[in-house]
C-alpha positions as a LaTeX table, in Angstrom:
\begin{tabular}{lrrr}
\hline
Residue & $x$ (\AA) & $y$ (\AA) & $z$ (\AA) \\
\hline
Unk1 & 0.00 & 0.00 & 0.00 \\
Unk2 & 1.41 & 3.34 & $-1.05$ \\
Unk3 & 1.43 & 5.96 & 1.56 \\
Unk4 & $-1.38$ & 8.16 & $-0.03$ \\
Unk5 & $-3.69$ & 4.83 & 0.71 \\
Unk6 & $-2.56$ & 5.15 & 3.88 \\
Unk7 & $-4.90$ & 8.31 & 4.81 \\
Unk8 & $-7.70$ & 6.60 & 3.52 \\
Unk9 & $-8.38$ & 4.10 & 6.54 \\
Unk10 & $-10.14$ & 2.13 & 7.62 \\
Unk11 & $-7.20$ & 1.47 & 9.83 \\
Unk12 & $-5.52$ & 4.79 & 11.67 \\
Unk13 & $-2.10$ & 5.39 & 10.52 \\
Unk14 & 0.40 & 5.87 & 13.45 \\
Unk15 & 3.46 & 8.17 & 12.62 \\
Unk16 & 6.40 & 7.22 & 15.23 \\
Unk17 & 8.51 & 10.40 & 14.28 \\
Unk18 & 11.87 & 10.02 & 13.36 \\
Unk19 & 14.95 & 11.94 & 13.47 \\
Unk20 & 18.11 & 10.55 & 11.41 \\
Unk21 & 18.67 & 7.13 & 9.78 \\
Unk22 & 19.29 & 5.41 & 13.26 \\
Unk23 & 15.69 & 6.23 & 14.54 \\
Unk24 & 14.18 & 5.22 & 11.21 \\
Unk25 & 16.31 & 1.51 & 11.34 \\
Unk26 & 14.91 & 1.36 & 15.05 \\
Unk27 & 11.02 & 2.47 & 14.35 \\
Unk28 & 10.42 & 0.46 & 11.06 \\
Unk29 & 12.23 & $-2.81$ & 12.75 \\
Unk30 & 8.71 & $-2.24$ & 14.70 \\
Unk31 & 6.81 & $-3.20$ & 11.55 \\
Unk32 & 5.13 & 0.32 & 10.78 \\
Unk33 & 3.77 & 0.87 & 7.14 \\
Unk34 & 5.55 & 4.45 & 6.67 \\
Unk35 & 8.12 & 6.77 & 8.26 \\
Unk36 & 8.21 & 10.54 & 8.89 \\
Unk37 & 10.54 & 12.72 & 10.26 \\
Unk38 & 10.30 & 15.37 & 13.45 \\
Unk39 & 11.51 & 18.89 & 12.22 \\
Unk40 & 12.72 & 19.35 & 15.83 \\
Unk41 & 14.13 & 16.15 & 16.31 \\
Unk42 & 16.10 & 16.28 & 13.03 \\
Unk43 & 17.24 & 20.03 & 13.16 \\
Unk44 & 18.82 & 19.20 & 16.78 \\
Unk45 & 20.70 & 16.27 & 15.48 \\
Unk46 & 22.14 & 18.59 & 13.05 \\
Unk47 & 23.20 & 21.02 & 15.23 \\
Unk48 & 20.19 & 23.53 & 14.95 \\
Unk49 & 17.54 & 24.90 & 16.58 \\
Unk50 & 13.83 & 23.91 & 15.52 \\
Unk51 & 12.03 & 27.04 & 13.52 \\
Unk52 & 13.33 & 27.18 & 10.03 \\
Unk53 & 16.72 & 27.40 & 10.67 \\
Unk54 & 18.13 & 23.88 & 9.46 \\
Unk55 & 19.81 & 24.63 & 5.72 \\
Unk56 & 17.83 & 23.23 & 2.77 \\
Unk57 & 21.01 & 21.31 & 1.89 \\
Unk58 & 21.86 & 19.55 & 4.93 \\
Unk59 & 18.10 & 18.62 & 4.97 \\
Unk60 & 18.07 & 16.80 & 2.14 \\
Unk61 & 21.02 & 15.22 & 2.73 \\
Unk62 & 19.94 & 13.59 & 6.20 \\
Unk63 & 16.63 & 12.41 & 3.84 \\
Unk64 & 19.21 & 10.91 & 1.68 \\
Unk65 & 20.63 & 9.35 & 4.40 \\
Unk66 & 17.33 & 8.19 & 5.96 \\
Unk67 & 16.02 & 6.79 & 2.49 \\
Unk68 & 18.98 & 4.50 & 2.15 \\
Unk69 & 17.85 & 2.94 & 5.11 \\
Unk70 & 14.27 & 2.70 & 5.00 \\
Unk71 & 11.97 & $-0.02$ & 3.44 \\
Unk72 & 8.79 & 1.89 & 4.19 \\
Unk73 & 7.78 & 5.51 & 2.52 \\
Unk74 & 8.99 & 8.25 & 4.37 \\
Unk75 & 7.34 & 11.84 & 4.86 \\
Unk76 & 8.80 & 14.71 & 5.73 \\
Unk77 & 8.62 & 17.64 & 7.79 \\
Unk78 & 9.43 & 20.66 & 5.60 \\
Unk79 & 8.19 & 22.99 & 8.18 \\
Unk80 & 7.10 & 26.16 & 6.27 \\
Unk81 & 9.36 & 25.53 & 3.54 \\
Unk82 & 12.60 & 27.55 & 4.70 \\
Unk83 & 10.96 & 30.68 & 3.26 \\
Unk84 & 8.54 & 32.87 & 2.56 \\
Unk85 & 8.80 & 33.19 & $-1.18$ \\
Unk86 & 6.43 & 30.35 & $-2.79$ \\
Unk87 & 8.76 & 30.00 & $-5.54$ \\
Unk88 & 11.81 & 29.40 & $-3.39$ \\
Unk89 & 9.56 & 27.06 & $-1.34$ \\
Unk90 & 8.91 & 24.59 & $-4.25$ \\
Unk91 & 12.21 & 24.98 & $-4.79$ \\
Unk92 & 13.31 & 23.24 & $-1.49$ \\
Unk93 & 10.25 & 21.05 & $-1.20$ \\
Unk94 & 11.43 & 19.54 & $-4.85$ \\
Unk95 & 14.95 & 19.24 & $-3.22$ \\
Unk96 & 13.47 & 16.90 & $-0.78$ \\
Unk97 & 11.39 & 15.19 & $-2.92$ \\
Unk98 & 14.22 & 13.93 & $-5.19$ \\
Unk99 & 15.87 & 12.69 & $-1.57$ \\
Unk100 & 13.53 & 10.55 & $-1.82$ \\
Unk101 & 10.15 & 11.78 & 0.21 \\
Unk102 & 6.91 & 11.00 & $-1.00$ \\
Unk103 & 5.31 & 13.23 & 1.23 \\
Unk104 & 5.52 & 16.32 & 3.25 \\
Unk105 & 4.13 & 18.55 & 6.22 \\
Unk106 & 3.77 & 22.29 & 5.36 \\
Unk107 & 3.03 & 24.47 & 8.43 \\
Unk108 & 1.20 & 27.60 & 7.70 \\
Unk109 & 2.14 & 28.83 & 12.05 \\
Unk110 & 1.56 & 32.13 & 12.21 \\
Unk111 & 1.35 & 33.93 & 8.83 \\
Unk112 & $-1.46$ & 34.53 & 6.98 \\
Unk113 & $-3.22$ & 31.06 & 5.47 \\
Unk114 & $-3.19$ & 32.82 & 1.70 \\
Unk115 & 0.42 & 32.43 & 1.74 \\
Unk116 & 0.53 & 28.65 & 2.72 \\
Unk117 & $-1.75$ & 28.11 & $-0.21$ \\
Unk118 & 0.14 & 29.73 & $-2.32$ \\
Unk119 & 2.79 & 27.51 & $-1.72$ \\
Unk120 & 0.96 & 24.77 & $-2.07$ \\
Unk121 & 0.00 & 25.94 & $-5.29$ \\
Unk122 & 3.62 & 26.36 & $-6.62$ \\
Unk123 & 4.92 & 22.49 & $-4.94$ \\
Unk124 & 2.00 & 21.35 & $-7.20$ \\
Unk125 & 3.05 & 23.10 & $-10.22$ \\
Unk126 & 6.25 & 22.18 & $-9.24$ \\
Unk127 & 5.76 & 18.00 & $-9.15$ \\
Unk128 & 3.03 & 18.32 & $-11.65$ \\
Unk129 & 6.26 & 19.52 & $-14.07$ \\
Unk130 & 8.57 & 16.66 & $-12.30$ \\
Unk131 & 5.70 & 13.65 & $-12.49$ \\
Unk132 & 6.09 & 13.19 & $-8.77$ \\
Unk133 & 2.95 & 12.09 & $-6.79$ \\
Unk134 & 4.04 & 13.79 & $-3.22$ \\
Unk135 & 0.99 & 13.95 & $-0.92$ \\
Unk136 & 1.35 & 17.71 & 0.24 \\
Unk137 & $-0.29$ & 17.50 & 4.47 \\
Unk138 & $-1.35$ & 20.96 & 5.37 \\
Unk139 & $-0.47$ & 21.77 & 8.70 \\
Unk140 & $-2.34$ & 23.97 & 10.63 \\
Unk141 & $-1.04$ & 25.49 & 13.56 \\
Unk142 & $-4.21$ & 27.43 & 15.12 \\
Unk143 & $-4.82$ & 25.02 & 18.15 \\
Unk144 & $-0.95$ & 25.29 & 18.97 \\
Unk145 & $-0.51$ & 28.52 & 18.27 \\
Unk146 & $-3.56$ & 29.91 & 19.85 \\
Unk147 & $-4.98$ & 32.09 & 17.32 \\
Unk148 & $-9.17$ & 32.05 & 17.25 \\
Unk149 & $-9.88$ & 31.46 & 21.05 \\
Unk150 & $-13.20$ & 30.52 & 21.53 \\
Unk151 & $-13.61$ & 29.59 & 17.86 \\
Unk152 & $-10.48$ & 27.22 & 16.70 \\
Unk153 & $-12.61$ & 24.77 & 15.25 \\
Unk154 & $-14.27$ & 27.10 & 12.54 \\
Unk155 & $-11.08$ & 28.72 & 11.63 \\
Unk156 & $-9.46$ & 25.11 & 11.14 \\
Unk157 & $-12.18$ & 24.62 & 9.09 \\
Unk158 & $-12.01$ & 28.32 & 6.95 \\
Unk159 & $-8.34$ & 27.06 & 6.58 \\
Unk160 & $-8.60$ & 23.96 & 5.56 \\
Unk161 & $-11.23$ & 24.27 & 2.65 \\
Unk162 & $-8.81$ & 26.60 & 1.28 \\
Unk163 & $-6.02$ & 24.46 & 0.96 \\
Unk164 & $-7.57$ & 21.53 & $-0.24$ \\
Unk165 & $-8.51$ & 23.93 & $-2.90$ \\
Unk166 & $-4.97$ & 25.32 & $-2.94$ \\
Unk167 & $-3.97$ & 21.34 & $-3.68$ \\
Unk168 & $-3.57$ & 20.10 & $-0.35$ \\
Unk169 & $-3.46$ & 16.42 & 0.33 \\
Unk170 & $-3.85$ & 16.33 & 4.38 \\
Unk171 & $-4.67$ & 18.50 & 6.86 \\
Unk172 & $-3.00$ & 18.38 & 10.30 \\
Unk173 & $-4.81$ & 20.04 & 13.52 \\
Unk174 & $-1.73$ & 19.91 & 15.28 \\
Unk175 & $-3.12$ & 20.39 & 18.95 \\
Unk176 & $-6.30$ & 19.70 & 18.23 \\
Unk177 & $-8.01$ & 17.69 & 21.28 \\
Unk178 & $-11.29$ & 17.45 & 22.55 \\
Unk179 & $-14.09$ & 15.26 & 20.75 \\
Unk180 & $-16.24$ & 18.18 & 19.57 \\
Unk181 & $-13.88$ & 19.52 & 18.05 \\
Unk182 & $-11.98$ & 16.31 & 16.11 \\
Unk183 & $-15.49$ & 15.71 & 15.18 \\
Unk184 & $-16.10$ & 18.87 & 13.61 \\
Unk185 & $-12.89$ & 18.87 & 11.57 \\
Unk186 & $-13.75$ & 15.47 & 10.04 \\
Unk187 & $-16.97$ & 16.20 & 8.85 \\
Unk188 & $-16.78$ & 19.87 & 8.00 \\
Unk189 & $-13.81$ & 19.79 & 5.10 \\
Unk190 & $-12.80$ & 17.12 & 2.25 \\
Unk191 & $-9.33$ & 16.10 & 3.77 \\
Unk192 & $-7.85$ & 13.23 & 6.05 \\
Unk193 & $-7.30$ & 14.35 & 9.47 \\
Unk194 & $-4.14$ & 14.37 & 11.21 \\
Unk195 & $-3.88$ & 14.94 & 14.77 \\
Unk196 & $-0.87$ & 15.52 & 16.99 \\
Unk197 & $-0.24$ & 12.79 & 20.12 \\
Unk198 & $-1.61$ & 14.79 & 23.00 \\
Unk199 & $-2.13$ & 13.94 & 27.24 \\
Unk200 & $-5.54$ & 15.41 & 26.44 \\
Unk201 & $-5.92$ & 13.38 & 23.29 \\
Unk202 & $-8.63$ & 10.37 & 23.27 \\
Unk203 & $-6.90$ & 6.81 & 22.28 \\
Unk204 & $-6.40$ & 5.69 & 19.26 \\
Unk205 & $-9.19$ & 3.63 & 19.04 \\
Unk206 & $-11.65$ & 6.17 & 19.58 \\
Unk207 & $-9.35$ & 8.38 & 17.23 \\
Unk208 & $-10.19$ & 5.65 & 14.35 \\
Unk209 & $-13.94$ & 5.56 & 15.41 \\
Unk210 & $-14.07$ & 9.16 & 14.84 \\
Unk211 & $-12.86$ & 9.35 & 11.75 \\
Unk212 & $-9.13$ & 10.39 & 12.06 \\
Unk213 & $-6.84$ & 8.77 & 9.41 \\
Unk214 & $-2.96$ & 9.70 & 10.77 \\
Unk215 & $-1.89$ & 10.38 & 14.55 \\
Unk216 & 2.03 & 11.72 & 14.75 \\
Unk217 & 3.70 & 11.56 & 17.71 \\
Unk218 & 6.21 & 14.86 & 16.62 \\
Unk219 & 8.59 & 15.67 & 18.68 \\
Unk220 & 7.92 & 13.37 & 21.79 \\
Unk221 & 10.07 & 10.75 & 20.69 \\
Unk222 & 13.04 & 12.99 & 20.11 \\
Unk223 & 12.76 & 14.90 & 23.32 \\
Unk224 & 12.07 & 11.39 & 25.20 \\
Unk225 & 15.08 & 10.07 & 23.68 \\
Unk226 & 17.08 & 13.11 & 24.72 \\
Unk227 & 15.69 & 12.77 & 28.22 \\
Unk228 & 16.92 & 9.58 & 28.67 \\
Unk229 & 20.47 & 10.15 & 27.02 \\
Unk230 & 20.52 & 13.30 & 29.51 \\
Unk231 & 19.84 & 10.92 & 32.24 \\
Unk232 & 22.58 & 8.60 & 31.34 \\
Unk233 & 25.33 & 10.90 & 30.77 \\
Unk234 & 24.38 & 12.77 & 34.17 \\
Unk235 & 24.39 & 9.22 & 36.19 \\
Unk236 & 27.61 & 8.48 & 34.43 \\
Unk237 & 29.40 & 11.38 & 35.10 \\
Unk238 & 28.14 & 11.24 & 39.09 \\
Unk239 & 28.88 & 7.90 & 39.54 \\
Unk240 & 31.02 & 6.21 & 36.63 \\
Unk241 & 28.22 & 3.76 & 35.68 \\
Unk242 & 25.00 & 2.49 & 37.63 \\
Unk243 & 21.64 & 2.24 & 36.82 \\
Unk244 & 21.19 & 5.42 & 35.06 \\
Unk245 & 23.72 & 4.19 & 32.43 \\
Unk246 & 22.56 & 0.60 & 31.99 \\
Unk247 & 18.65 & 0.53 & 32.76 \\
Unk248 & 16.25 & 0.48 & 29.59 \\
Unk249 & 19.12 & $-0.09$ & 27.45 \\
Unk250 & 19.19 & $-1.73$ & 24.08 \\
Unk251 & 22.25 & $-4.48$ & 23.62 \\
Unk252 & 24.87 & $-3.56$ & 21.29 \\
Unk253 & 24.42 & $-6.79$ & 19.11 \\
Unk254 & 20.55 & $-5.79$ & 18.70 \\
Unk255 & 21.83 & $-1.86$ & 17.85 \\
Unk256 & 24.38 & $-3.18$ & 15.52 \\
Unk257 & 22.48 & $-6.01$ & 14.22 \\
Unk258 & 19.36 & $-3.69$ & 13.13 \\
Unk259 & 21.89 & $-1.60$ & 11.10 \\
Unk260 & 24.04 & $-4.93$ & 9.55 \\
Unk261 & 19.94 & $-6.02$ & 8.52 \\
Unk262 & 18.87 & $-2.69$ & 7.06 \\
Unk263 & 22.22 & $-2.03$ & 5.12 \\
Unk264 & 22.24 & $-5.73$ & 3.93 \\
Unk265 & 18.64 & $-5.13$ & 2.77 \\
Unk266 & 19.57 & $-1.90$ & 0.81 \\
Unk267 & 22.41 & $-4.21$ & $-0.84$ \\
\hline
\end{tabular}
């Protein structure tokens, strides 16, 4: 199944974020049906803070290195495209789609939703030229940034018929929680619903019931991952080894093995 099939259920598709091509061996050894990448998690790994900042070309050079890896479809997190110019954004989105994505996440955050749409218009003018099928997920950061208290549901939904008309493929609610709401997003526009792992969230089987087709975990991953490293180096440093250093960890042979598997699979 291709990873636009994916979004079309029954089944909910679960997105276990990942970061660099060590996180994508260790995630797909789990037997998931697609990968996708954290912005955060792979702009720290590079040395860069999340927000726009990671260069186009060392992006598309950890999806290169991610691809080589992965037996599953990968998406990726393009945030809003590295600028503000639509042009210049299809520019970079192409850049990753020759790395080898097959999908993206476009944020619109806090600018004005026109200008997302216009960059979706110019990515699909862009892979219509190339003959690339990328499925384009709108992201839509009004929940998580706040911006229609009192009315976040409606202006999701203002939002969202827009860029399915701009050419969007997705849309993702990214904070998006209560039931009222998830229900009103699914039946009030034409596009699969993704939603952003939440405490507040409902499970995932009541996510399916209602209609949601993706669930991404983001970040969490990442910054669990980083947790725990933090943790270990702090034990080790303290106390030279102990449980903080060997609790929870994987077994070399396992780490290695994953990566002597995945490499021999590429061969």
């Amino acid at each position: 199944m291709n990873f636009r099939q994916l979004h079309q259920g029954p089944a909910l598709l679960k997105v276990a974020n990942v970061w660099d091509a060590g996180s994508a061996v260790l995630v797909q050894a789990l037997g998931v049906p697609a990968l996708a990448t954290t912005s955060a998690g792979l702009a720290w790994a590079l040395g860069h803070a999340d927000g726009n900042h990671l260069p186009i070309a060392e992006h598309a050079a950890a999806i290169r290195r991610i691809v080589r890896v992965a037996r599953v479809p990968l998406s990726v997190d393009s945030e809003a495209g590295y600028s503000d110019d639509p042009a210049t954004v299809a520019d970079n989105v192409m850049r990753l789609a020759e790395a080898g994505a097959v999908g993206i996440n476009l944020e619109d955050g806090a600018g004005a939703p026109a200008l997302l749409c216009r960059k979706i218009e110019a990515i699909r003018a862009a892979t219509a030229r190339a003959g690339i099928d990328l499925f384009v997920n709108a992201r839509c950061d009004v929940y998580l940034k706040n911006l229609a208290p009192g009315r976040s549901a409606d202006e999701v939904l203002r939002r969202a018929r827009a860029y399915a008309a701009a050419g969007a493929d997705g849309l993702f609610a990214a904070g998006a929680t209560a039931v009222a709401d998830i229900q009103a997003l699914v039946a009030g526009q034409p596009l699969p619903l993704n939603l952003l792992a939440r405490p507040a969230l409902p499970g995932p089987d009541e996510l399916q019931r209602l209609g949601v087709r993706r669930l991404s975990a983001g970040s969490a991953i990442a910054e669990a991952a980083w947790g725990r490293a933090q943790r270990a180096a702090a034990g080790f440093l303290a106390q030279g080894g102990g449980a903080d250093l060997y609790d929870d960890a994987t077994p070399y042979p396992q780490v290695n093995g994953a990566f002597a598997a995945a490499n021999t699979a590429q061969g």
